[in-house]
N, C-alpha and C positions, 0 to 999 in steps of 0.2 A: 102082518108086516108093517102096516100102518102104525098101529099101536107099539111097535118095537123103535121103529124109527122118531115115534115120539120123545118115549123113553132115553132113547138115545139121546137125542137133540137137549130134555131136560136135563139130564145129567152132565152134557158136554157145559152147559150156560151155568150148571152149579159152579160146575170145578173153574170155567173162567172166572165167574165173583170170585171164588176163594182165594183163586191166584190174585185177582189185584191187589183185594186186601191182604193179601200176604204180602205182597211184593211194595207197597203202599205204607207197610209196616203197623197195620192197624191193630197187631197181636205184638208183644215183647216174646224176645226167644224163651225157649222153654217153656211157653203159653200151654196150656191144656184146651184142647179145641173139643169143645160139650156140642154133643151131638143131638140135643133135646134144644139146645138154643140155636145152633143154626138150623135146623127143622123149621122153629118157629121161623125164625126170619128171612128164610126161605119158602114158606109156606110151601113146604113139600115133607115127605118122609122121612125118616132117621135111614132107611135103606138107599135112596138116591143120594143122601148125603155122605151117607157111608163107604159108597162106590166112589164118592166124587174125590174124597178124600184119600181112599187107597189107590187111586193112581196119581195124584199129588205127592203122594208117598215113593210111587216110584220114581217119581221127578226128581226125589228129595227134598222137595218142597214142604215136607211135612214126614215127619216118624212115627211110625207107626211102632208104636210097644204094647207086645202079646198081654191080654188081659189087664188095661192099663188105660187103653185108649191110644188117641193123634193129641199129637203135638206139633208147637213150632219148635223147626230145630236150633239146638244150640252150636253154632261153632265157636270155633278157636281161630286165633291168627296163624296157627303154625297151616293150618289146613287152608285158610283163606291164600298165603302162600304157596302152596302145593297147586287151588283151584287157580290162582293167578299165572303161574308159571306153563299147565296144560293149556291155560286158556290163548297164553303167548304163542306157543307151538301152532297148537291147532289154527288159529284165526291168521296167524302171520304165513302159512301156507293154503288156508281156504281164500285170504284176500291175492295172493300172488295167483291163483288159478283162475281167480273170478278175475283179475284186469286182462290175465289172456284168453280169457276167454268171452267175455261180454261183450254186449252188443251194445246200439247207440240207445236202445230201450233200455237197458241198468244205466246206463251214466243217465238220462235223465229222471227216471227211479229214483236215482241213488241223488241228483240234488236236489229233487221234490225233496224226498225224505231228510236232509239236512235242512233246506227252506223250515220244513214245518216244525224239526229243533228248535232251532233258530227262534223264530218265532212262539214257541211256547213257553209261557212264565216260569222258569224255573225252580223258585223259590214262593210260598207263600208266605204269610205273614209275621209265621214262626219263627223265620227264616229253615224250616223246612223243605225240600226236594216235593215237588208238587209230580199227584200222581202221573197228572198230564206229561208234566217233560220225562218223567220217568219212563213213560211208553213209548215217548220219542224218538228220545237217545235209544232204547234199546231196536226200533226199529231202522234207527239211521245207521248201526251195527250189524243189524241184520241183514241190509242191503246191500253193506259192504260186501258181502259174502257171496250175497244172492246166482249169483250167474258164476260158482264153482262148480255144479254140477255133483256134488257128492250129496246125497241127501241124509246118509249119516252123518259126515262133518255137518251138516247145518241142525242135526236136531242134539249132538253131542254140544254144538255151540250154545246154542239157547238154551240146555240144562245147566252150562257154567255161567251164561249172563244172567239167569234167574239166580240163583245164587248167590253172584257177585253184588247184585242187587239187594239182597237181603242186607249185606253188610254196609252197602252206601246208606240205604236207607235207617239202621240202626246206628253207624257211626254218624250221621249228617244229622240226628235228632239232637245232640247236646254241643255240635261244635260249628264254626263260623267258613269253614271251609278256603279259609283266605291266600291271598299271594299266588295263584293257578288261574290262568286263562282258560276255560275251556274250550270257550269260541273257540280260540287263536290255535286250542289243539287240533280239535276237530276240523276246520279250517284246513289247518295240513295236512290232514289226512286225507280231505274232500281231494284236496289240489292235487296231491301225489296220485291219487287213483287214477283223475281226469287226466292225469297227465301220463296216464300209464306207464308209472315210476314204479316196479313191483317194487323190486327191494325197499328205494324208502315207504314206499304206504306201507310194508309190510314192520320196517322197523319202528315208523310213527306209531305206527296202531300198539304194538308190544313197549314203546316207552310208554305210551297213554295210561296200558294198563299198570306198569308197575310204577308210575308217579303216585294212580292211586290205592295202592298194596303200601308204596311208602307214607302218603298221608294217614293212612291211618295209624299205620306202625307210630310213625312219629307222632302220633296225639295218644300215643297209647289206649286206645280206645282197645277193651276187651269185647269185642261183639256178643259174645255167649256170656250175657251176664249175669243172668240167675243159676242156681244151681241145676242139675238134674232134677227134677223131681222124684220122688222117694214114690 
């Protein structure tokens, strides 16, 4: 049992590196993810990596094509649309459950977890989305939720903000992000909660998400930019 639970444990710590640096963007879409090199750099197996990967797979996080190998996925805008749109639904009725339903432990949760946005550097020198606030922001989303009580809505949410991420992160690589407050969004969001304002937290949170469905639209940024691979 011991030695199962190790295993376990190793494979769980693979699959979190993989996510960061996926989510981190440290692969371009459509990447071929070589299972002899993350081995190495894992100093582990091609089998624990291979596991860690096939359920990043079912994350979406990574595609998996029969005799082929993983990959990172490529989307489209029409789909980044479609994930925007479920993401509006879902989150804008998991946050009106979690204000009626939370206690005085999520509201102060939930402004820890903006304090520590807040405070983390957003941009590196790149002018890049740094992995740091990356984890942030999707924690201070997550907290919004936190105290809805559905724990399908909350793992259906985190497989569209992992996603959603994919795409900030590959549109924020080549453009300046400009004339959007974020603060001042988030902000209103934080407010509307504390103030146990469903409907508006519920409407801020779904304009959030399609302001940024429209920046990228409007920078025309094709997220899936290489081909398929052959």
């Amino acid at each position: 049992m011991a030695k199962r639970t190790d295993a376990e444990t190793l494979s769980k710590h693979i699959r979190d590196e993989l996510r960061i640096n996926m989510l981190s963007g440290r692969w371009a879409p459509g990447d071929r993810l070589q299972l002899n090199q993350l081995s190495e750099q894992f100093e582990t197996s091609s089998t624990v990596v291979r596991e860690a990967l096939t359920r990043l797979a079912g994350e979406r996080l990574v595609v998996l094509r029969p005799n082929r190998g993983f990959f990172v996925p490529t989307l489209s805008m029409d789909e980044l649309r479609d994930i925007t749109e479920l993401r509006c639904v879902n989150e804008q009725f998991g946050v009106a459950l979690a204000i009626e339903r939370g206690d005085l432990a999520w509201e102060g949760e939930l402004m820890a977890a903006h304090h520590r946005m807040e405070r983390t550097p957003r941009r590196d020198e790149d002018n890049r989305l740094t992995a740091e606030w990356a984890v942030a922001h999707q924690a201070f989303h997550a907290q919004l939720l936190a105290a809805c009580g559905i724990p399908t809505l909350i793992d259906l949410t985190s497989t569209i903000s992992d996603l959603t991420q994919l795409y900030n992160q590959w549109a924020t690589s080549a453009t300046n992000w400009t004339g959007r407050d974020l603060s001042a969004e988030h902000q209103a969001i934080l407010d509307a909660a504390l103030a146990r304002d469903a409907k508006t937290a519920a409407d801020l949170l779904a304009d959030h998400y399609r302001r940024t469905l429209e920046s990228i639209t409007t920078l025309g940024v094709e997220v899936g930019l290489p081909a398929v691979p052959a």
